[in-house]
C-alpha positions in Angstrom: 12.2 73.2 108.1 13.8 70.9 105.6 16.1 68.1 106.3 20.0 69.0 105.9 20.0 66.6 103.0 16.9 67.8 101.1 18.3 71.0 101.7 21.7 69.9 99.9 20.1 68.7 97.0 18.2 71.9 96.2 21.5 73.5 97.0 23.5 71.5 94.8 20.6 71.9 92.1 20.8 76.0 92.2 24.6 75.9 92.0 25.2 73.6 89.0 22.2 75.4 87.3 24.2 78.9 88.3 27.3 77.4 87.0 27.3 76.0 83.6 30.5 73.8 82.3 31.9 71.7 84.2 31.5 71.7 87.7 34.6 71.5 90.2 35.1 68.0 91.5 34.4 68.8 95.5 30.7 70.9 96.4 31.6 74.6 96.5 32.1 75.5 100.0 28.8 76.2 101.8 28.1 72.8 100.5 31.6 70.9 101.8 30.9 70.5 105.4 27.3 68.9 104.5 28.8 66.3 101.9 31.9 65.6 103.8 29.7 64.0 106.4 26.6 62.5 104.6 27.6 59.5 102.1 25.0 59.5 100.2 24.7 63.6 100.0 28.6 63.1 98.7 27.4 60.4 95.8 24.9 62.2 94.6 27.1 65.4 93.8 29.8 62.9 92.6 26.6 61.6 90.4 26.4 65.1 88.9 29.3 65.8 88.3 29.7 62.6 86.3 26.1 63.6 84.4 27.8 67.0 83.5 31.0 65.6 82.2 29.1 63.0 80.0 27.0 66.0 78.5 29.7 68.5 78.3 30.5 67.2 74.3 26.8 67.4 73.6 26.4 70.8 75.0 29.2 72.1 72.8 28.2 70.7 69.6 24.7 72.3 70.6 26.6 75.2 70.8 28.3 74.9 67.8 25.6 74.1 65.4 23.7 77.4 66.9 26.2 79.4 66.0 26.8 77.8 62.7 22.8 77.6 61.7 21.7 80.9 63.0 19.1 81.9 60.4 16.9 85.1 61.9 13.7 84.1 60.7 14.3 80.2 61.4 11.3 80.8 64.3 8.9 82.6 62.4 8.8 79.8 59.6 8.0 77.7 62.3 5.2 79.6 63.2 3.9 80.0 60.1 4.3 76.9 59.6 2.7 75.6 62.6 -0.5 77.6 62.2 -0.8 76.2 58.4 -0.9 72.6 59.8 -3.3 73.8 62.7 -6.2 75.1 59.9 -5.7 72.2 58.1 -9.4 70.3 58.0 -9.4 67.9 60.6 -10.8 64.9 58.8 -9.1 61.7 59.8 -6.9 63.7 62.3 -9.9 63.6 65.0 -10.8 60.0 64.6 -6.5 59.1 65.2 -7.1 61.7 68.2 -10.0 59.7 69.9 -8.9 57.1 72.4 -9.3 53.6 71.7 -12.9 53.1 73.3 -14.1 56.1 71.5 -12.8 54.6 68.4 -13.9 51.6 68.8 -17.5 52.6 69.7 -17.5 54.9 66.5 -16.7 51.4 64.3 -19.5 49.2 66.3 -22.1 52.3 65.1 -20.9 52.5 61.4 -21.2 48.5 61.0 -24.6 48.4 62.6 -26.0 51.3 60.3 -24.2 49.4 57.5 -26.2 46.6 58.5 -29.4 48.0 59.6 -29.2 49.9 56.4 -29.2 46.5 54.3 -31.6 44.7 56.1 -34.3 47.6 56.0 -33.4 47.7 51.9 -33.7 43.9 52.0 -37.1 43.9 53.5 -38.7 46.3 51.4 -37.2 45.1 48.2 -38.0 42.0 48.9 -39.3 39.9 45.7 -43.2 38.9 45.3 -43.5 36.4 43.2 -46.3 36.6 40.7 -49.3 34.6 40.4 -47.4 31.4 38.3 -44.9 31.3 40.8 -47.9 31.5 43.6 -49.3 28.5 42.2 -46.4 26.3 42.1 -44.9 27.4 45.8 -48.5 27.4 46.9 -48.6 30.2 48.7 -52.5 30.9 49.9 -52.5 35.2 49.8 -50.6 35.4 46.3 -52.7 32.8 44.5 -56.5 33.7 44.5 -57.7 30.4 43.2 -55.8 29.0 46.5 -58.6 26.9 48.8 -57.6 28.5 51.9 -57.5 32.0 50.7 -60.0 34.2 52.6 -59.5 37.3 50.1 -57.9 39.4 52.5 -54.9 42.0 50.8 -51.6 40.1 51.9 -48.7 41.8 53.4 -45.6 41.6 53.2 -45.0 39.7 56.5 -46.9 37.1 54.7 -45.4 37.0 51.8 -41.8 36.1 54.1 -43.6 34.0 56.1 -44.9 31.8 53.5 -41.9 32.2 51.1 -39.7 31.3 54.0 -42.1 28.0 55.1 -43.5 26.6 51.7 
């Protein structure tokens, strides 16, 4: 069973939602003998009746302009115009849609392709130096007149290496 105040409210509710304008300073009478003992039961439909009279002016200009702008097919441009922006390709639309994390996972895995990308090019574009070169940066597996060469085919792991420690 609900409590005689809960029981006001949803009262109070259904009657100002059954009665639009302004509502009539005291609760109607199946409410009266309710508010007229409970204080707080009594503020809050002194509350809404306050709330109603500060939106009353809103509700008729509301009112007003519907009247005034009443255009038939006002609704069915909306539509149309709704469903136009809906087929639109999504493109950057789903990447503003994705939370935060998602977003900022999807930047961390573009930057490291970007970079993984430039390194792997780096590596295997990597400049050999040619045999005059070999002689003057001494490096042992480019230059075949080198003391310490043992004729093997160098790679390209040597070729760093040595570049990288002359």
């Amino acid at each position: 069973m609900k409590s005689p105040c809960r029981q006001f409210a949803v009262d109070a509710e259904q009657f100002l939602a059954t009665h639009t304008g302004l509502p009539p300073a005291e609760p109607p009478v199946q409410l009266r003998s309710h508010a007229a003992q409970c204080a707080p039961c009594r503020a809050r439909w002194q509350d809404a009746c306050r709330s109603r009279h500060l939106l009353a002016p809103l509700r008729e200009l509301a009112a007003a302009a519907d009247r005034s702008n009443s255009d038939p097919h006002f609704l069915t441009r909306l539509r149309v115009r709704i469903r136009q922006q809906q087929a639109r390709p999504a493109g950057w639309r789903t990447l503003r849609r994705l939370d935060v994390a998602g977003r900022d996972l999807l930047i961390a895995a573009v930057l490291f392709l970007c970079t993984l990308s430039a390194f792997v090019y780096t590596f295997h574009h990597i400049e050999r130096p040619n045999a005059d070169e070999a002689m003057v940066l001494d490096v042992p597996h480019l230059n075949p007149q080198h003391p310490s060469d043992d004729h093997a085919r160098p790679g390209m792991a040597d070729v760093m290496l040595n570049l990288m420690n002359p």
